[in-house]
N, C-alpha and C positions, 0 to 999 in steps of 0.2 A: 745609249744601250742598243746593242744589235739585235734582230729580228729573233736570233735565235738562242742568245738571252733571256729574254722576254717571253717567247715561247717556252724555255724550261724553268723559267721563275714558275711561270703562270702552272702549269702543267703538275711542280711542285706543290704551289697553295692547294691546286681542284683537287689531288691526292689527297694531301694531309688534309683539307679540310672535310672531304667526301669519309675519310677515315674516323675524325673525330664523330661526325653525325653517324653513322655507320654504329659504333659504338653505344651511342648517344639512345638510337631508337631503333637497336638493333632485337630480338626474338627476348621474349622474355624468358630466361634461363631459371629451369627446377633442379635443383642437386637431386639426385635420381636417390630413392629408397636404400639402405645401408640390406646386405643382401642376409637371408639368413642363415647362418651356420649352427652347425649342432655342433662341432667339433675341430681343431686345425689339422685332424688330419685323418687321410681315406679312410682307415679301418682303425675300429677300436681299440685303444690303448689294452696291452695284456694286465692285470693287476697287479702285474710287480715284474722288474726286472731279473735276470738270470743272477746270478750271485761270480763274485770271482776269488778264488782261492788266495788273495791275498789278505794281509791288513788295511781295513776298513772296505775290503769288499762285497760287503755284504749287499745284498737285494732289497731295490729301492719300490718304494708303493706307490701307486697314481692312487690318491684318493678322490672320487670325480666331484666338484662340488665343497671342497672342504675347504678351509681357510687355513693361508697359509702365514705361518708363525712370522714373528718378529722379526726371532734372532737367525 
């Protein structure tokens, strides 16, 4: 095997294996606090949409809190 073979075998393993331990007994990681939201979005929902002169255009409701049906 030539010097420089040998050199990048080696060079190889000190990576991978620096990498494995690296991992191994690397920082101990916190999943950071889920953040809090009031809302998904900037300004508050109007209480109901515009209506539109067709069939089944009628004006839809945000109920804030309410449970939403089944069907």
């Amino acid at each position: 095997m030539s010097a420089a073979k040998r050199t990048s075998a080696f060079l190889l393993a000190s990576i991978s294996t620096a990498g494995l331990f690296g991992c191994t007994v690397g920082p101990d990681f916190e999943r950071p606090a889920a953040p809090v939201v009031m809302r998904y979005t900037e300004q508050p929902l109007p209480p109901e949409t515009v209506s539109a002169a067709i069939q089944g255009g009628d004006a839809q409701r945000f109920l804030d809190g309410a449970d939403v049906p089944e069907q």
